[in-house]
N, C-alpha and C positions, 0 to 999 in steps of 0.2 A: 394350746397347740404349738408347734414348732412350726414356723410359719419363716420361708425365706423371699424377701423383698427384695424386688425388683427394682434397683437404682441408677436412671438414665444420666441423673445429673439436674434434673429437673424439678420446677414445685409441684408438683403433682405426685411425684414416686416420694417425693420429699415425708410429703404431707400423709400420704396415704400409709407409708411405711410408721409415723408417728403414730397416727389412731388405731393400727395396728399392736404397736407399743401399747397405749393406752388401754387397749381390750385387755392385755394380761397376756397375747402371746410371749411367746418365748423368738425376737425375731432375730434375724439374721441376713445384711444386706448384699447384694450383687450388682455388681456393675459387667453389662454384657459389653465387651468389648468388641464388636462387629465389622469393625472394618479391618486391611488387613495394613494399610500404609495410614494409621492415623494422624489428623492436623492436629497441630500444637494447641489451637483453637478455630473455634467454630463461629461461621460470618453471619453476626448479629444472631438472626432466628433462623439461619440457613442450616442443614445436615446435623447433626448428631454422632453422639460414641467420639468424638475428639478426646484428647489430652485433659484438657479445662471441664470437658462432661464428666469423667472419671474422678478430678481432684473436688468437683463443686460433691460428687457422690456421698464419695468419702466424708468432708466436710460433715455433710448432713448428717453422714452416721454417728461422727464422731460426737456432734451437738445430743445426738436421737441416744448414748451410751449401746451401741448394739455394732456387733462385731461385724467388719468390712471387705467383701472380697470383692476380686476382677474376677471375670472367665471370661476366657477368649473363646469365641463363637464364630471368630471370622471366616475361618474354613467351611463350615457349616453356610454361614448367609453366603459367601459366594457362592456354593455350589447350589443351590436351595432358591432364598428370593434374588440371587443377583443374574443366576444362571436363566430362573423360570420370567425373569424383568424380560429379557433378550430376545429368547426363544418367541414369548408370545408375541412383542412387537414385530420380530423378523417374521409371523406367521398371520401376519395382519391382523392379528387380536390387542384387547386393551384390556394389561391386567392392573392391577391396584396392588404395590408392591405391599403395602401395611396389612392387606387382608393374607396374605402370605406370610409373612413376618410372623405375624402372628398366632399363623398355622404350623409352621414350621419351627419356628425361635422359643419366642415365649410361653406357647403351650407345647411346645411338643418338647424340642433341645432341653430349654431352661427347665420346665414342669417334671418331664422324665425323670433326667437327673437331678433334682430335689427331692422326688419319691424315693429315688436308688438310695440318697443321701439318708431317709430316714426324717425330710421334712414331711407334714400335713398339709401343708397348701402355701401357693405362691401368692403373694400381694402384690397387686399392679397400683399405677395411680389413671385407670381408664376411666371414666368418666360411664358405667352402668350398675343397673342395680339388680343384685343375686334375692330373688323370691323364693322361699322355700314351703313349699305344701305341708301338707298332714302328714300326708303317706312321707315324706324324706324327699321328696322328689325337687330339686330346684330347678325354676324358672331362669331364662335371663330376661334382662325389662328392659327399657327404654332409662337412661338417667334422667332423675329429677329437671336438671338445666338442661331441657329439649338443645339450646345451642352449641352447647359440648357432648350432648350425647356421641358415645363411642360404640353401642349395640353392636351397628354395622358392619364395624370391620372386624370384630369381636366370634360373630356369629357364627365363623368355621372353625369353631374350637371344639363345638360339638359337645353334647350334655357330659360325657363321662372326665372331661377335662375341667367342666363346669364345677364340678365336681369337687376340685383340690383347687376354687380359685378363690378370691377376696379383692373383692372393690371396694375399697372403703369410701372413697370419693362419690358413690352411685348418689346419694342424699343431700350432694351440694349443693346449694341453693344457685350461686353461680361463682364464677372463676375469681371475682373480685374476693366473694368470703375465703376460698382457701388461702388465696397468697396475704391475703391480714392473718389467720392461722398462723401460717410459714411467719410470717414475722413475727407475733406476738411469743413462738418458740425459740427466735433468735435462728431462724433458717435463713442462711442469705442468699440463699436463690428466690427470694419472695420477689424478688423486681427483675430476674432474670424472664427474657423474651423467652417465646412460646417454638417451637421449633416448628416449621410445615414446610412443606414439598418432599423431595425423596428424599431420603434421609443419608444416601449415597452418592446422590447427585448434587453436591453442596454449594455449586455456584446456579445453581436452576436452571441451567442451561442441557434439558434431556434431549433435545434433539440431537445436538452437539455431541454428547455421550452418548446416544445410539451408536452416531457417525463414527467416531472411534472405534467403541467395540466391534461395529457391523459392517463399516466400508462402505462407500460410497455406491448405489443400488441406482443408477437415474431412469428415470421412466415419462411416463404422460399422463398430464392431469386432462380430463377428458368427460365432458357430459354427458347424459344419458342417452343421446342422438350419435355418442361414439367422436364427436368432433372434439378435436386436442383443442385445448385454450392454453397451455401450460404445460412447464417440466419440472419435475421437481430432483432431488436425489439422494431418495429413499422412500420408499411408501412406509418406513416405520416409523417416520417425523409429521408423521396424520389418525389422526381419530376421526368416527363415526362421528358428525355430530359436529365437526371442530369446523369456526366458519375466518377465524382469524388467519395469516400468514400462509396463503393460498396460494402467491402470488401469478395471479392471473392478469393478465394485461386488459382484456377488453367487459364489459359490463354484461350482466344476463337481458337476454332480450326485455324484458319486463322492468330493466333496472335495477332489481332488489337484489341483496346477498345469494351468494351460495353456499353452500353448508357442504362439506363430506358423506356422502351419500354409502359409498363401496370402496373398500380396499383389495386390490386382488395383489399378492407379492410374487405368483407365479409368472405374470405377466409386467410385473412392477405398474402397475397401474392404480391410480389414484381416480377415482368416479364423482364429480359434484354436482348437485340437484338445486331445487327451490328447500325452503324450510317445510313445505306441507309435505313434501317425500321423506320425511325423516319419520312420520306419525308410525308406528310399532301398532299392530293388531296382537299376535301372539308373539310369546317367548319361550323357548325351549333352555333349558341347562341343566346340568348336567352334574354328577356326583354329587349329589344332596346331603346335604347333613342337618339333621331333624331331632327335634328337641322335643316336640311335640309326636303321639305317634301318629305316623303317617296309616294313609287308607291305602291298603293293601288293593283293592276295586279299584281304585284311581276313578272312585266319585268326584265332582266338581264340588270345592269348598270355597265360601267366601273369604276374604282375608286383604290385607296392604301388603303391594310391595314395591320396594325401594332399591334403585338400580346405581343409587351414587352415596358416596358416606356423607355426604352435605343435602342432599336433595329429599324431596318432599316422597314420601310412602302415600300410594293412589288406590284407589277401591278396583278389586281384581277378583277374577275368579283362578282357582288354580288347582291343579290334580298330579297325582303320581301318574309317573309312566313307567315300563316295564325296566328298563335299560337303568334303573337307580336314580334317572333325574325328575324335573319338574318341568309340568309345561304351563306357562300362562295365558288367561286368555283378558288383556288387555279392555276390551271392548266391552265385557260383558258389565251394563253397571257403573261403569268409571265416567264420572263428572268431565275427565278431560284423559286424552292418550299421552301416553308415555313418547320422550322422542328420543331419537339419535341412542339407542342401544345397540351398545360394541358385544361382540364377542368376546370373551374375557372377562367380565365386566364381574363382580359378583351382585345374585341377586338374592336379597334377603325378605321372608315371609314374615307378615306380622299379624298379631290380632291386639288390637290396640297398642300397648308399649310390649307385651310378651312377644321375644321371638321363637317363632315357628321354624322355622329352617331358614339355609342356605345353601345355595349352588352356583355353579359357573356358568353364566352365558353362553352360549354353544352357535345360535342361531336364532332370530326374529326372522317373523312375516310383514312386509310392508300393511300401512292399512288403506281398505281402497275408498276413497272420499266421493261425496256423491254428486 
């Protein structure tokens, strides 16, 4: 197959693009060039698509013998995840820029035009693994290293994408085997750091870059009795669920923390509770994309789901509803409830490591304790 790989700069697209190699494709590298003012280099493990991501690329290609291009994509990601980053925090939701990215960039941008190009499937170095049935049909799974699993963010690519993709990495045992790979191929990105937080946001500082982008919003931080304790200025520098950097001057009656309960931005208003206000009975979201097919009756089916790309998937009950989304029912069954669910958020279905769908957070129901 004519397979073109995906090259961030990293041991993973590294590695992944070589077993690629190895199978017998025919490959061909890219490096997505995504930002539109790129650093010369990138701070330690901080941000991505720099100067020094592009030439570590290349390098790799040149070692792997398989031909090396850039495309610039950065028009594209600003308008796409950097514009939908904005929007959703200014709209008091919490979106996950990488399940974006990924919906938009690398399967859709990059995947598209590789099709147009006359490739057969894109190679990532994501960390899941592609099942394929009897019938032709493929699955996606959970990766072998439960700690790198990538599924999650994975999920809104949606089967017919799944389709033209290649994880090679899905069978790694864990992170330590592929970067001895990377090196035993003479890859020197084998000891290069691992990139996390936005990939845009490259000093970690996203409240800060709200502020910029959004301007300055001040409001009242304020408990469920309505009484201000605090001001802050922005309700898009808070999540659901966040109990850190509140700064609230006086203690909760009780003593104990408070957590982010409600964002309203109509009002600029920031809401903070106890930690047992945070407990989710249902979850409602919204444009679902399903792997599995869905019950048209919107019967109750059993299943896991998982509301963060690091966090634990919990026993749930879950059904279609008319309107294209999914609605959870938390309670039903589940050892323990779910907490602090944003709007925004994506929520992915699972039935052991297969994923079942994914959709957008829309709305949760408190749960009522007894």
């Amino acid at each position: 197959m004519r397979v073109l790989a995906a090259m961030s700069g990293g041991v993973d697209s590294a590695v992944a693009a070589a077993r690629a190699v190895d199978a017998g494709h025919d490959v061909v590298g890219v490096h997505m060039a995504l930002s539109r003012n790129r650093d010369q280099f990138r701070t330690g493990s901080r941000g991505c698509c720099s100067i020094e991501d592009a030439g570590d690329a290349r390098r790799a290609c040149d070692v792997l013998g398989i031909p090396y291009y850039v495309w610039d994509l950065s028009e594209r990601f600003e308008e796409t995840v950097v514009a939908d980053f904005l929007a959703e925090y200014a709209a008091g939701r919490t979106p996950n820029p990488c399940v974006r990215c990924n919906e938009h960039i690398k399967f859709e941008a990059l995947a598209d035009k590789a099709l147009a190009l006359g490739f057969d499937a894109v190679c990532t170095g994501h960390y899941a693994r592609i099942v394929a049935r009897d019938d032709g049909q493929r699955e996606l799974h959970r990766a072998r290293d439960a700690a790198k699993d990538q599924s999650y963010v994975l999920a809104v690519m949606g089967p017919e994408r799944l389709a033209r993709a290649m994880f090679p990495l899905g069978d790694a045992a864990t992170k330590d085997e592929v970067r001895a790979e990377a090196a035993a191929r003479g890859l020197s990105v084998s000891v290069k750091p691992d990139s996390y937080d936005i990939c845009f946001v490259a000093d970690g500082d996203t409240r800060g870059f709200l502020r910029d982008r959004l301007g300055s919003r001040p409001g009242p931080i304020v408990d469920t009795a309505g009484d201000v304790l605090g001001a802050h200025d922005g309700t898009y520098g808070y999540t659901i669920g966040q109990r850190k950097g509140l700064a609230i001057g006086r203690p909760a009656p009780d003593g104990k923390p408070r957590y982010v309960l409600s964002i309203m931005p109509v009002t600029s208003t920031v809401v903070v509770g106890s930690i047992d206000e945070l407990d989710v009975a249902t979850v409602r979201a919204g444009s679902a994309v399903w792997f599995a097919d869905a019950d048209a009756d919107g019967d109750w089916f059993a299943c896991e789901a998982q509301v963060r790309a690091h966090g634990e998937a919990i026993g749930v009950c879950a059904r279609t509803v008319p309107d294209g989304g999914v609605e959870v029912d938390v309670t039903a069954g589940a050892a323990h409830r779910l907490k602090g669910v944003a709007a925004g958020q994506s929520l992915v279905l699972y039935d052991g490591s297969r994923v079942l769908a994914q959709a957008t957070v829309d709305a949760t129901t408190p749960a009522v304790r007894a």
